[in-house]
N, C-alpha and C positions, 0 to 999 in steps of 0.2 A: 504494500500500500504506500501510495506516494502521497510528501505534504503537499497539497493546494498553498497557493502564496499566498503571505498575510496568516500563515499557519493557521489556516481556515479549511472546513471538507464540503466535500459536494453530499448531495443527498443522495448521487449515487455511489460515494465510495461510503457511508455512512450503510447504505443498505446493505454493502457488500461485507463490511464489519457486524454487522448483525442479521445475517442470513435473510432480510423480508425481501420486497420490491421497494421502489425507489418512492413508488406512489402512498406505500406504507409510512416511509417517514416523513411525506410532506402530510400529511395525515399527523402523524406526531408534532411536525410544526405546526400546523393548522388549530391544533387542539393546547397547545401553549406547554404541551409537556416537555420540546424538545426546542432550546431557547435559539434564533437564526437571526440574520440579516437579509438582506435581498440587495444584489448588486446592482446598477446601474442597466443592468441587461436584464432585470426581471428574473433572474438565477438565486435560488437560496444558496447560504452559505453558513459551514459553524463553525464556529472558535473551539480549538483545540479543547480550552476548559471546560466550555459549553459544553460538547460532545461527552468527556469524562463523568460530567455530575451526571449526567443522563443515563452512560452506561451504569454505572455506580449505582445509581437509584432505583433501575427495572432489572439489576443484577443481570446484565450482558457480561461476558468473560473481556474482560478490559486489553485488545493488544499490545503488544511488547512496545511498537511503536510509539503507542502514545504514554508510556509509563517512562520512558527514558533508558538510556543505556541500563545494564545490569553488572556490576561489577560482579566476577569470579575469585575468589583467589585458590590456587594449586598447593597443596604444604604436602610435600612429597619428594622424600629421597632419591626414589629411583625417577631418574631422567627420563627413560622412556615410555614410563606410564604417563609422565608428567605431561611427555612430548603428546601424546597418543590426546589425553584430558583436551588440552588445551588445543589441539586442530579443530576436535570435535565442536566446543565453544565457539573457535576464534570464525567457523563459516558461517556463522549468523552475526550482522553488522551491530545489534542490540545488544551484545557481549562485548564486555572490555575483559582482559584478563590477565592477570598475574599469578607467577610461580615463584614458590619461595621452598627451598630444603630442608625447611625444618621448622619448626612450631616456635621456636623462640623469632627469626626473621620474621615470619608473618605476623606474630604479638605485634613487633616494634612498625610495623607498619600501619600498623589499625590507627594509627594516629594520622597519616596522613591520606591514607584511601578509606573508604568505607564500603566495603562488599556486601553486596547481595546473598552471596551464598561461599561456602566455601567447603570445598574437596579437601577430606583430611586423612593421612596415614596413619594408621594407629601405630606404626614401629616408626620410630624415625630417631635420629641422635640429635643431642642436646637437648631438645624438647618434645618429647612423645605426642604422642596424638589426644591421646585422653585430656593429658594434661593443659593443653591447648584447649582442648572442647569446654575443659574446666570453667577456664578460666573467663572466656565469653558467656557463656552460658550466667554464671556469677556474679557476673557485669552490667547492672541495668544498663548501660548507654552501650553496649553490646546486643546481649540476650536476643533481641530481633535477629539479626544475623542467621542465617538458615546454615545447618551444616551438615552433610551428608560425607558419614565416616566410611574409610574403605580399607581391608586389608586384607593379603593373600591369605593369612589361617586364618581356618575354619573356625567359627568362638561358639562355646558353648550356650545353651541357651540362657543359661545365669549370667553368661558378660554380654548378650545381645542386650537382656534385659535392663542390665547395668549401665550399658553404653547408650540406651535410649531416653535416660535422664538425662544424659549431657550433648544429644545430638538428633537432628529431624531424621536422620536417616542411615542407613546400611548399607552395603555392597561389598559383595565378598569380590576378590580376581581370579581371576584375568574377569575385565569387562566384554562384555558385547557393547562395542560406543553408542550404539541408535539405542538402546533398552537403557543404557544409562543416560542418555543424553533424555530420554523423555521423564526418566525417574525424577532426576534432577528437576528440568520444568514445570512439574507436577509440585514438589517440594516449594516451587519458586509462588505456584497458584497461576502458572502459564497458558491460556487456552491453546487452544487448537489456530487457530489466528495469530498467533504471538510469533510464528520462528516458522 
């Protein structure tokens, strides 16, 4: 979905964001539910905000688009799982992403970025994965922070359960990247529209 200039939508890309006909949401303008303009050319038009209270309010799945980039961050040892994460991310334009080696690097960063979601090892040196999950999770000006934990051993059902206090989510490896990659956007509250 492309922005319209003046970061305003048409009534047809607005139908196309919420599955009706085009005739549907000027019906919604018509009836003052869906707030518009009308250009010079007799064409409605709606402000980005506009649009969001709307979807928000009749609970439509909100796309990635209009919700803004989504920061990732990777906190992961091994390079090539990292490498693997982050292609899968980085093909959707609505993704920003960073990788960091270990759970103490990605801490000291939380101050200057603030992710969306974050992919986390539970083995890693100098600062484990737990301990990291910990420590957000702990954090009111964190805690938002979505984080879906991942690691090659298999864990018991008493450390899944354990682990589910300090984390939105699991996945064992080796990944399938598309079953992860929807896991993840799921976790995020992503529709089907979003990526």
């Amino acid at each position: 979905m492309k922005k319209i200039e003046n970061n305003s939508y048409t009534t047809f890309k607005i139908s196309k964001i919420c599955g009706v006909y085009p005739t549907t949401v000027i019906n919604w303008i018509n009836q003052k539910k869906l707030k518009a303009h009308v250009t010079p050319g007799g064409h409605h038009r709606v402000l980005k905000e506009d649009l969001l209270a709307f979807l928000k309010e009749y609970d439509f799945p909100v796309p990635a688009e209009l919700c803004g980039r989504k920061k990732v961050f990777i906190v992961d040892d091994d390079e090539i799982f990292s490498s693997l994460i982050k292609r899968i991310f980085s093909k959707k334009d609505i993704f920003q992403v960073f990788v960091f080696k270990d759970g103490y690097q990605a801490l000291m960063s939380l101050g200057k970025e603030n992710p969306d979601l974050m992919v986390v090892d539970l083995v890693m040196p100098v600062m484990d994965g737990p301990t990291l999950c910990r420590k957000i999770k702990e954090d009111k000006n964190l805690s938002r922070i979505k984080i879906v934990a991942v690691s090659g051993e298999r864990l018991s059902e008493d450390k899944k359960k354990e682990l589910s206090k300090i984390t939105d989510g699991f996945f064992e490896k080796p990944v399938e990247p598309s079953a992860f990659f929807e896991y993840c956007k799921n976790i995020l509250g992503l529709g089907r529209e979003a990526v």
